[in-house]
C-alpha positions in Angstrom: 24.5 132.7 35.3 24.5 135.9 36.8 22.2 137.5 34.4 19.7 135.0 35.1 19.8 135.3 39.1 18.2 138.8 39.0 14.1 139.8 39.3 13.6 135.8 40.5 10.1 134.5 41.7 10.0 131.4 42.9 13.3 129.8 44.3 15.2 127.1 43.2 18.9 126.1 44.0 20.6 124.5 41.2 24.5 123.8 41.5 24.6 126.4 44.5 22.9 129.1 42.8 19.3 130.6 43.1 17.5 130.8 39.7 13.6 131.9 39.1 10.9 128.5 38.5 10.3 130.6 35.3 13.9 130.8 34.0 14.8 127.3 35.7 14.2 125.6 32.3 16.8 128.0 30.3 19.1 127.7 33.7 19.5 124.6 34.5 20.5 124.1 30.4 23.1 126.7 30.8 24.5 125.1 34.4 24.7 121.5 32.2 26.4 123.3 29.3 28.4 126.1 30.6 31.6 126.4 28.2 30.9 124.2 26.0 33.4 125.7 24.1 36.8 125.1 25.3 40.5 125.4 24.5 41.9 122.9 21.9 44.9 121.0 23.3 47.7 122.3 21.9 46.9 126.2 23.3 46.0 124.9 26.8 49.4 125.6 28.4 49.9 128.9 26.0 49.5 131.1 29.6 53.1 129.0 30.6 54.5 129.2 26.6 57.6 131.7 26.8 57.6 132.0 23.2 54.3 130.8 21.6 53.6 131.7 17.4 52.3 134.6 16.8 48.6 132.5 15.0 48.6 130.6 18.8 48.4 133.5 20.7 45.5 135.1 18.4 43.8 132.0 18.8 44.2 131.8 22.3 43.0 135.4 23.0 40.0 134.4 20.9 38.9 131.2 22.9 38.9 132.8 26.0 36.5 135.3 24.9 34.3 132.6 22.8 34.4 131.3 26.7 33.3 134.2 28.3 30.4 135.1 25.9 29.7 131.6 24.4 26.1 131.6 27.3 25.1 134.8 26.8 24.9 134.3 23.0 23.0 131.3 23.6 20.6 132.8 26.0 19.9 135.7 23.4 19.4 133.6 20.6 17.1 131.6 22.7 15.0 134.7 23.4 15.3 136.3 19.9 11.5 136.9 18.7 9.9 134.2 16.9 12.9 131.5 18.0 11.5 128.0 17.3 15.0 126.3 18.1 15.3 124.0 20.8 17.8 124.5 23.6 20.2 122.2 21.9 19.7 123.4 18.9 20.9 126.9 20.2 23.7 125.9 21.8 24.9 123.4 18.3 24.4 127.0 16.8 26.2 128.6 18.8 28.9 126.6 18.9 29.0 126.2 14.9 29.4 130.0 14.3 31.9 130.1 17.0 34.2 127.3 15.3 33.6 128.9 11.9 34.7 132.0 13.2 38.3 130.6 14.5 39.1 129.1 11.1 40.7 130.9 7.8 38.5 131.1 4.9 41.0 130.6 2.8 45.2 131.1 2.3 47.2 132.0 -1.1 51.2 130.4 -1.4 52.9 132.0 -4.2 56.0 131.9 -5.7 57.0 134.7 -7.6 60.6 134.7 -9.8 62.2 138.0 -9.8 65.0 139.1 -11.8 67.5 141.2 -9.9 69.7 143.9 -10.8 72.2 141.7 -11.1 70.9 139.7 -13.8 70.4 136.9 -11.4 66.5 135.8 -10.9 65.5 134.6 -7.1 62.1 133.0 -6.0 60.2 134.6 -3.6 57.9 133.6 -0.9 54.0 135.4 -0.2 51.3 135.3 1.4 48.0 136.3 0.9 44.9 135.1 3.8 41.7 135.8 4.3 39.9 135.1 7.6 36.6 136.0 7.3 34.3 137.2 4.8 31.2 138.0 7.2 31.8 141.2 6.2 33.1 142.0 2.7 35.3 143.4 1.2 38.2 142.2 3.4 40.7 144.1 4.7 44.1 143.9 5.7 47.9 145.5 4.9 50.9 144.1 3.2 54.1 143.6 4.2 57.6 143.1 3.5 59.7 141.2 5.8 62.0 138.2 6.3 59.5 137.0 9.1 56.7 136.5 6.7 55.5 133.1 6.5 52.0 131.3 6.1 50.9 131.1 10.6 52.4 135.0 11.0 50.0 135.8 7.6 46.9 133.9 9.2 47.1 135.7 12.7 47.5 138.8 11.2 44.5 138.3 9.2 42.3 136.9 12.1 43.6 139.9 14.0 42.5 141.9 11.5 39.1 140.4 11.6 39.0 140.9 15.4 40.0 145.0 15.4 37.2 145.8 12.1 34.5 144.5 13.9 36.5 145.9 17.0 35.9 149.6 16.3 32.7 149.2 13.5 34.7 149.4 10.7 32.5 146.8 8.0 35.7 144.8 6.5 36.0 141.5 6.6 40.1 140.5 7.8 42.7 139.8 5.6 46.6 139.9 5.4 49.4 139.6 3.2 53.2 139.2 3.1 56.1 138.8 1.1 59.4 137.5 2.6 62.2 139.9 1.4 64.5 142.4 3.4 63.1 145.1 2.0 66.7 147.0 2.6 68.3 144.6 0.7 66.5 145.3 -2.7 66.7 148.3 -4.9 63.6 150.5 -6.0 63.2 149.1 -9.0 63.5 145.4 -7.5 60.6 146.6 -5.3 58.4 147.8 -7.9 58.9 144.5 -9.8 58.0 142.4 -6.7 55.4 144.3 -6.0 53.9 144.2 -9.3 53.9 140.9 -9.9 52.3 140.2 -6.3 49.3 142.1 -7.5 48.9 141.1 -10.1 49.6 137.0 -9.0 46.7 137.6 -6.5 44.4 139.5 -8.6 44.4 136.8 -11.1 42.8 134.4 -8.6 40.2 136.5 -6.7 42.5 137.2 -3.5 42.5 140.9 -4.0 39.8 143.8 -5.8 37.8 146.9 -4.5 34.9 144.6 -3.6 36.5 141.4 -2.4 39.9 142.4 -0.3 41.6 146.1 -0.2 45.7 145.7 1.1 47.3 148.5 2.7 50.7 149.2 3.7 51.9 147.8 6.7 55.7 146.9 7.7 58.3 147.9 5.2 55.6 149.2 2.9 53.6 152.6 2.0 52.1 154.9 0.0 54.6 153.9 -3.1 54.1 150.5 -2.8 50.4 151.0 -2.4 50.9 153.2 -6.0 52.7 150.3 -7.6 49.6 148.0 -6.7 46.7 150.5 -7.9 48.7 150.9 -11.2 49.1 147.5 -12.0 45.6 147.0 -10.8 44.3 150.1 -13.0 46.1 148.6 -16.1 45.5 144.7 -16.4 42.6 143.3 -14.7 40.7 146.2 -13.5 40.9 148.9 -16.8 37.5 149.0 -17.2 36.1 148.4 -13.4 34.9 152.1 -12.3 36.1 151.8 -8.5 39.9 150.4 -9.4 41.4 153.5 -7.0 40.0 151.5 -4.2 41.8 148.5 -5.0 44.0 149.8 -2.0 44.0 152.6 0.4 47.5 153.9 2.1 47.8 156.0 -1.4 49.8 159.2 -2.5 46.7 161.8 -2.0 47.3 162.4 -5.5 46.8 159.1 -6.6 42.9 158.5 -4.5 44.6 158.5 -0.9 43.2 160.7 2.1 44.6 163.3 4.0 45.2 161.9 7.5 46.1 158.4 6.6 49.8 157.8 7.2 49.7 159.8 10.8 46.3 157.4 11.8 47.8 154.8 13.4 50.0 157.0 15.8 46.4 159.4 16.3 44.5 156.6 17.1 46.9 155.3 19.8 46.5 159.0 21.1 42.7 158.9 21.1 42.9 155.3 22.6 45.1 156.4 25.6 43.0 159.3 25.8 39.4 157.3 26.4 40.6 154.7 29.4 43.4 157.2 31.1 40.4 159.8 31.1 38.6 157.2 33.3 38.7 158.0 37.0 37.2 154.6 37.8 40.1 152.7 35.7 42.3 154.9 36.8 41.5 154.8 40.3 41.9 151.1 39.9 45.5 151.1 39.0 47.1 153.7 41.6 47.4 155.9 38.8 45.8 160.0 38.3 43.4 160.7 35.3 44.4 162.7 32.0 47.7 162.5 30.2 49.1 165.5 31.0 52.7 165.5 32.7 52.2 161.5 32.3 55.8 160.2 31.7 56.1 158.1 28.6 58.3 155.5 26.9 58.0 154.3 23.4 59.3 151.2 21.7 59.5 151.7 18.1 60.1 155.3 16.1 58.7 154.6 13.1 55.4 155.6 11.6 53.6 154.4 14.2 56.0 155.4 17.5 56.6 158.7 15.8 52.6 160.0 15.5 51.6 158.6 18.6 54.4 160.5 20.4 53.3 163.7 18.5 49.9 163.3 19.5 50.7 162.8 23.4 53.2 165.2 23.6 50.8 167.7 22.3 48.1 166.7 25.0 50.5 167.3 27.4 52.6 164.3 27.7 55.8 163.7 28.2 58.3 161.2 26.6 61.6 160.6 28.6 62.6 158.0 26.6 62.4 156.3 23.0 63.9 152.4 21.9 64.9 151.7 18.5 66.9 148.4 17.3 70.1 149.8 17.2 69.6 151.9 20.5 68.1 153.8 22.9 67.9 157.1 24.1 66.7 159.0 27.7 65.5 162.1 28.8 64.0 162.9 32.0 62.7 166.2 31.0 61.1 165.0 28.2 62.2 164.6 24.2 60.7 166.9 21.3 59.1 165.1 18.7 60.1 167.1 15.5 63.8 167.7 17.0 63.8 163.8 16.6 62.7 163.0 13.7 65.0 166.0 11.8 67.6 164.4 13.5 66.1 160.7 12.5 65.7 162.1 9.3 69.3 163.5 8.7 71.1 160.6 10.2 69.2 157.9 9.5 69.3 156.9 13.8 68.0 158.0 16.8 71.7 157.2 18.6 73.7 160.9 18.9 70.3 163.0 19.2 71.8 166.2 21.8 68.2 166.7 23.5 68.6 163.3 25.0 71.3 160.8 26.7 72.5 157.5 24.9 70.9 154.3 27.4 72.1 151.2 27.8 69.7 149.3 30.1 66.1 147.9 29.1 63.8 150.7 28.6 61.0 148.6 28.4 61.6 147.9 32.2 61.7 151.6 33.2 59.9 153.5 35.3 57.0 155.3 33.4 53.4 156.2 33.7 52.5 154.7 30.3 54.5 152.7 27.8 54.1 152.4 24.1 55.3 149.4 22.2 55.0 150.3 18.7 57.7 148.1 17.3 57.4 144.6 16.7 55.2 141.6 18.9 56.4 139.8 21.5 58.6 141.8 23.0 57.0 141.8 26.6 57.2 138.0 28.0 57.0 136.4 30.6 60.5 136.5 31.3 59.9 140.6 31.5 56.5 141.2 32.3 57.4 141.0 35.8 59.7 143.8 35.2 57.5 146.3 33.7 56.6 149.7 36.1 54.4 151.1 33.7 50.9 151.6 34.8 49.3 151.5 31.8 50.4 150.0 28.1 49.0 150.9 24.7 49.9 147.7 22.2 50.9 150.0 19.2 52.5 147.0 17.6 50.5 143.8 16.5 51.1 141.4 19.6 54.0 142.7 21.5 52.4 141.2 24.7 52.6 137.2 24.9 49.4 135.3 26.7 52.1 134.5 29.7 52.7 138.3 30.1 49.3 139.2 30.1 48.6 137.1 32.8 51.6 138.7 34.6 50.5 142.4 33.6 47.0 141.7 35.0 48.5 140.8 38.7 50.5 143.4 38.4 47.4 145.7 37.9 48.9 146.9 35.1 46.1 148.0 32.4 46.7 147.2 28.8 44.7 148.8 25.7 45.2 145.8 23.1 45.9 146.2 19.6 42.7 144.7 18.1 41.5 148.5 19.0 44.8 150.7 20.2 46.3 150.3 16.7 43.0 150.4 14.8 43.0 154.0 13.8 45.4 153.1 10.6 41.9 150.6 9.2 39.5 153.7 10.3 41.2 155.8 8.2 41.5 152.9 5.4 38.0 152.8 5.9 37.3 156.6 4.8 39.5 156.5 2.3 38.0 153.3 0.5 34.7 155.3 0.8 36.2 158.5 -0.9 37.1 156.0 -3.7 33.7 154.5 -4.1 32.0 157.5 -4.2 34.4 159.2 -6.5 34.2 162.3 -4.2 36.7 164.0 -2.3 35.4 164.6 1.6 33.4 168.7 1.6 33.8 168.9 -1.5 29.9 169.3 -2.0 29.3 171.4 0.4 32.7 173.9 0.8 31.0 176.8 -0.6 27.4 176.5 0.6 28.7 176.2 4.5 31.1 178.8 4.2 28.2 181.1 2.8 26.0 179.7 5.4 28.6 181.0 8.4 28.9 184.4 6.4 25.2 185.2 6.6 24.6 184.3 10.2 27.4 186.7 11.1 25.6 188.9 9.0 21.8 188.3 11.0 23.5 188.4 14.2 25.4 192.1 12.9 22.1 193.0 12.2 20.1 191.6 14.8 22.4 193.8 17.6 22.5 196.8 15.5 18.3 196.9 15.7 18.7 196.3 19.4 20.9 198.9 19.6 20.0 201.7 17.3 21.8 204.7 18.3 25.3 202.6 18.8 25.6 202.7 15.5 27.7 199.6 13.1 28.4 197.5 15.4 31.1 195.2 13.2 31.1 191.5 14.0 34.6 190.2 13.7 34.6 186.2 13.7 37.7 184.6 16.3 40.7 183.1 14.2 39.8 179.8 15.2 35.6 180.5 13.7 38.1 182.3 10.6 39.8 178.7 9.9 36.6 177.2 9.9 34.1 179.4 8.4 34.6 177.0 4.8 33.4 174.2 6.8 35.1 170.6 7.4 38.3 170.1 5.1 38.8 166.7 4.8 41.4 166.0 7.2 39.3 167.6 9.4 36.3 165.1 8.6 39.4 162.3 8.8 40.2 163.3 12.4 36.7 163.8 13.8 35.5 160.4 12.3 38.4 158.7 14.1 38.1 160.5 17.3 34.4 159.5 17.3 35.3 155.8 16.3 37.6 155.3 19.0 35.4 157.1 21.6 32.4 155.1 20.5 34.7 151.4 20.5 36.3 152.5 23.9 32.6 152.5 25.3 31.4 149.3 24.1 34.7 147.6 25.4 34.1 149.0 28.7 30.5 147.9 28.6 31.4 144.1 27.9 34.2 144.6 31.2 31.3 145.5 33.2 28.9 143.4 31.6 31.1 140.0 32.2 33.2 141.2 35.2 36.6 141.2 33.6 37.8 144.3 35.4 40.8 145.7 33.9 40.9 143.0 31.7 40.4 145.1 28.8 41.5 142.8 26.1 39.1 140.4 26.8 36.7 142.9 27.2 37.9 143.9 23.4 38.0 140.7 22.6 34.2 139.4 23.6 33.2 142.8 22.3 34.3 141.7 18.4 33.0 138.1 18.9 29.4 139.3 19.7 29.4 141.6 17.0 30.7 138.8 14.2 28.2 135.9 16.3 25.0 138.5 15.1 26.7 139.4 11.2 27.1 135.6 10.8 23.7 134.6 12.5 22.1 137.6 10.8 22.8 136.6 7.2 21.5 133.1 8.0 24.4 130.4 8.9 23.9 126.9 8.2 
């Protein structure tokens, strides 16, 4: 191993390399054992698979990085103070933790009857997984779609897993689903499905502020999340203290947090903003640091597509060209985000927007600087990888990029942020908000008056400060800036929100480029992402005493 060939004494050659007599014990284990852990059989041709499940390609993305780290965590445990474990004993360690972390803790199948407007009553299909427990409570959204089944539920929730540990966030991951069109249902058919999902799950342990907090996700949001913390609030939990944080994604009214339903999009900003801010990465893939004037595509307007093209368009960016389901629409000169969404907004489309031309080819396959899909996953294959001119792509969506593609991307030298921490700003946020819940505190609300008094004095010393200095100028008035005005109360809470986030992702985006560097996996970021999360849940797990 490469860490072990450095600072060596004596020389020994084993398998061609030169290892140290003092490490050649520990070396010549790990030459013997290297990747122990390997791919199962069925995901071994998933970098060929033109259209592998959703669960497959998690798993795969998750054995590769067991592979890349699997030594190193053995070598550390083996030098942990006070270690008494034998080589093999490491390694069977090692290896344990590593199977236990691929596996689902545990998966709820309900069927819930519904009666319909109609009169008529229909039996739906959910879901509810959870992945891991390491951390608790567990956390993942909900969602309402015809896709929904028991694999997409699983991946999502070991995805989940993945991105918390990811960017620091202490959740556990978790998922849920419920298969219905959610256009096909009227609001009061929603409410009672949504209802009886909550309350279905609470019954048996699946969901509670201290075991696993949903959040909206795809055809969900903040009234769905209000429907859950009612029913929660009145059955189960009327006498538990902490039942607002049952769920986050809430009506602020209602226990949510300002900053939540625009975090997703803001995160994929701050994400795009730590690697294209990298001259080194940047110089890598032929492409010039910053995002301003960077020409943009995005898959997807909704709430994701629609903040994230905000946020870049305010650092400068420019978005020529946006693709929805039922079309797509081009503009060289770039698009203005809130000319879009009134017009979304009004017409229900983005197809007839006048500040941009209808398109009919593939945008995905256009010539941009960056590219954005924040719609659905797999939608980059390898049937269209090869096609892609994009220099750099930020998954917005959960899996839009297949195993095969990857491998095609990374040829290409095209960069991708993954989603496991490009999309990972919506469970930050989740994150503060289930804290605000548990503390049964809104964000400044302690200290609004004493930092605002604090500012007003040292304007005041600094007044009086000059005006001794100066004696014979006279008052010499110290007017703060508007921007010092806007401030002078201290942090509101969505600005506490959107400095915690910017820090998180800031913070993640340098531990993910420390594992790149560390394993040589150059602009193989989601790997680096990837090995990040597993060394992070390896210590939790080993921490707390596995056996």
């Amino acid at each position: 191993m490469r860490c072990i060939q450095k600072h060596f004494l004596t020389q020994k050659k084993i398998s061609g390399k030169i290892f140290s007599s003092r490490k050649l014990k520990a070396a010549s284990f790990f030459q013997v054992k290297r990747y122990a852990h390997q791919l199962p059989e069925r995901l071994k041709d998933m970098d060929k698979n033109p259209n592998p499940k959703f669960f497959d390609m998690v798993e795969y993305f998750f054995h590769k990085a067991a592979m890349i780290v699997e030594d190193k965590l053995v070598e550390d445990l083996l030098k942990k103070k006070g270690n008494k474990m034998t080589e093999e004993q490491g390694q069977n360690r090692v290896t344990g933790i590593l199977q236990y972390m691929q596996n689902c803790d545990g998966v709820l199948e309900l069927a819930l009857p519904i009666k319909r407007d109609n009169g008529k009553y229909e039996i739906i299909e959910a879901y509810r997984a959870h992945h891991s427990a390491h951390r608790t409570p567990c956390k993942g959204g909900i969602r309402f779609s015809t896709d929904v089944c028991r694999d997409e539920v699983k991946a999502l929730a070991a995805l989940m897993t993945f991105k918390c540990a990811c960017v620091d966030v202490p959740f556990g991951g978790s998922k849920g689903g419920v298969k219905i069109d959610p256009k096909q249902y009227s609001p009061n058919e929603l409410e009672k499905v949504m209802r009886k999902f909550t309350l279905e799950c609470t019954k048996k342990g699946f969901i509670g502020p201290c075991t696993d907090v949903p959040a909206p996700d795809m055809g969900t949001g903040e009234r769905e999340m209000s429907w859950l913390a009612d029913t929660y609030a009145k059955t189960i939990g009327y006498m538990d203290i902490n039942h607002h944080a049952i769920t986050t994604g809430k009506p602020i009214n209602q226990g949510g947090i300002h900053g939540r339903i625009s975090a997703t999009g803001r995160g994929i900003y701050h994400g795009i903003h730590e690697f294209i801010n990298d001259e080194s990465l940047m110089k890598t893939i032929g492409l010039e640091p910053g995002i301003k004037d960077k020409r943009i595509i995005i898959q997807g307007l909704g709430n994701v597509g629609l903040h994230s093209m905000r946020y870049v368009v305010r650092a400068g960016g420019k978005v020529i060209g946006i693709q929805e389901i039922d079309g797509s629409i081009y503009n060289e000169q770039g698009i203005d985000p809130k000319q879009l969404e009134d017009h979304k907004i009004a017409n229900g489309t983005i197809n007839g927007f006048p500040g941009a031309e209808k398109f009919d080819g593939d945008l995905l396959s256009h010539e941009c600087d960056i590219l954005i899909p924040a719609a659905m996953e797999k939608v980059i294959t390898a049937e269209n990888a090869g096609n892609i001119k994009a220099k750099l792509i930020a998954e917005g969506a959960n899996g839009p990029i297949t195993p095969a593609a990857d491998e095609i991307l990374l040829k290409n030298n095209i960069l991708v942020i993954p989603d496991l921490y490009c999309n990972a700003g919506g469970v930050t946020v989740s994150y503060f908000e289930w804290l605000k819940n548990i503390n049964h505190v809104s964000y400044g609300r302690l200290t609004f008056k004493y930092e605002r008094d604090s500012n007003y004095h040292l304007l005041q010393s600094v007044q009086e400060s000059l005006q001794r200095k100066f004696c014979d100028a006279g008052d010499i008035p110290i007017v703060p800036s508007k921007a010092f005005q806007e401030r002078i109360a201290g942090a509101s809470e969505k600005d506490i929100v959107h400095s915690g986030l910017s820090f998180t992702m800031e913070r993640s985006a340098k531990a993910i480029k420390e594992s790149a560097q560390k394993h040589n996996l150059g602009i193989n970021i989601r790997a680096a992402a990837y090995v990040s999360s597993v060394e992070k849940i390896f210590l939790s797990i080993n921490d707390a005493g596995f056996v």
